[in-house]
C-alpha positions as CSV (number, residue, x, y, z in Angstrom):
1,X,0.0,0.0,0.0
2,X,1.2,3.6,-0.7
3,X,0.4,7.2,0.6
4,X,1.1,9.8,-2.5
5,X,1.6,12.9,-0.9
6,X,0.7,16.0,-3.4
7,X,2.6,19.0,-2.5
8,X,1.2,22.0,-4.8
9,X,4.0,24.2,-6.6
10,X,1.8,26.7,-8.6
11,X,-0.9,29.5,-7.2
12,X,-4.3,27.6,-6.4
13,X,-5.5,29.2,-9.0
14,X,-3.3,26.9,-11.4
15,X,-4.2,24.3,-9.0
16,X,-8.4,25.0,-9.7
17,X,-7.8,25.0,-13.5
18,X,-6.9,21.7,-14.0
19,X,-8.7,20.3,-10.7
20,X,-11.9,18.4,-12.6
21,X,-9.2,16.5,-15.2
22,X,-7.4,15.5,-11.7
23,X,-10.3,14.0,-10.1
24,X,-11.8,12.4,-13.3
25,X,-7.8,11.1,-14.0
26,X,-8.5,9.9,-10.2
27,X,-11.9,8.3,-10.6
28,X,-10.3,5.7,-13.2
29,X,-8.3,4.2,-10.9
30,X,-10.8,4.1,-7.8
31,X,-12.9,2.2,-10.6
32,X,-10.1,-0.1,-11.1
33,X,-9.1,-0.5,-7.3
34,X,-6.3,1.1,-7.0
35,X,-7.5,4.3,-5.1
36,X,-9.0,4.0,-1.8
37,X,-9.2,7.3,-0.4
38,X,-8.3,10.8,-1.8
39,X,-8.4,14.6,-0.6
40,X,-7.0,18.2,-0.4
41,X,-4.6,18.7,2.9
42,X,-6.6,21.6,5.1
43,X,-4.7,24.3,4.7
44,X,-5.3,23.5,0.8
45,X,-1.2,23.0,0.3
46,X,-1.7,19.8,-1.4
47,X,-3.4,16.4,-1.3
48,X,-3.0,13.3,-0.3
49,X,-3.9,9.6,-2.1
50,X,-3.9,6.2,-0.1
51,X,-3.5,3.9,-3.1
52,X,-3.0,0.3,-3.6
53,X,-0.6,-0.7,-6.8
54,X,1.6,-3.7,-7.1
55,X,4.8,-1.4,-6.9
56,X,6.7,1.9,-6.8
57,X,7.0,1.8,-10.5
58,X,3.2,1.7,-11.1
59,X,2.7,4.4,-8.3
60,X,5.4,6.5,-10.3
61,X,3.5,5.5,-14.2
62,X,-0.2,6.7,-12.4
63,X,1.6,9.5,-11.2
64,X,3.4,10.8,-14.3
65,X,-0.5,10.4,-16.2
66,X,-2.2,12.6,-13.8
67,X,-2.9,16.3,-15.2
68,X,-1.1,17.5,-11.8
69,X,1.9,16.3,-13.0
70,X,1.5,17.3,-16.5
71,X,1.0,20.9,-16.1
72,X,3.9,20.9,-14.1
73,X,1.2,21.6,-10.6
74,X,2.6,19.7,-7.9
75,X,5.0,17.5,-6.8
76,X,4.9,13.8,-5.4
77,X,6.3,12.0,-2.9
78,X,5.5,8.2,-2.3
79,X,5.4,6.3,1.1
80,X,5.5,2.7,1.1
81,X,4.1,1.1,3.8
82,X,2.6,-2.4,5.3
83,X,-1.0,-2.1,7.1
84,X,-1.2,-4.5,10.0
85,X,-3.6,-3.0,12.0
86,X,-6.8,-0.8,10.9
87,X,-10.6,-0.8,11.3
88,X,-13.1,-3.1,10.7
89,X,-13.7,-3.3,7.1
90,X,-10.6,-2.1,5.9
91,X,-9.7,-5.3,5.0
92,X,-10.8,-5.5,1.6
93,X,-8.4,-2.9,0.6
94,X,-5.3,-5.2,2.4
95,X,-3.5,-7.2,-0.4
């Protein structure tokens, strides 16, 4: 499992311009599985993504597809880590 963390590098305006190709880019892979849970940090900085890929590399290829990335908007940084314990139900996400 992997936390993305979204760090913004342009104005928020930039940020709002290309905000509905980022989530519809996102909704493909929460059809797919890959995306649990998304959201803006609060102060809007950035974002955050708790996804679920086979490996860095196919964090990095979602990554380098997302309209975020393409317009040059933010930058990533990818945490790899094991769940072992969480909530009831979250269980379905564990691979």
């Amino acid at each position: 499992m992997f936390l993305v963390l979204v760090t913004y590098i342009k104005p928020i305006e930039d940020v709002d311009a290309h905000l509905a190709n980022h989530r519809a880019y996102l909704d493909k892979f929460y059809s797919t599985g890959n995306l649990i849970c998304s959201g803006p940090q609060n102060p809007r900085t950035g974002g955050l993504l708790l996804a679920n890929f086979a490996n860095t590399n196919e964090v990095w290829n979602f990554i380098h597809n997302d309209p975020y990335y393409l317009n040059q908007i933010a930058d990533y940084k990818i945490v790899a880590f094991n769940p072992v314990k969480y909530a009831k139900g979250f269980e379905q996400f564990v691979k």
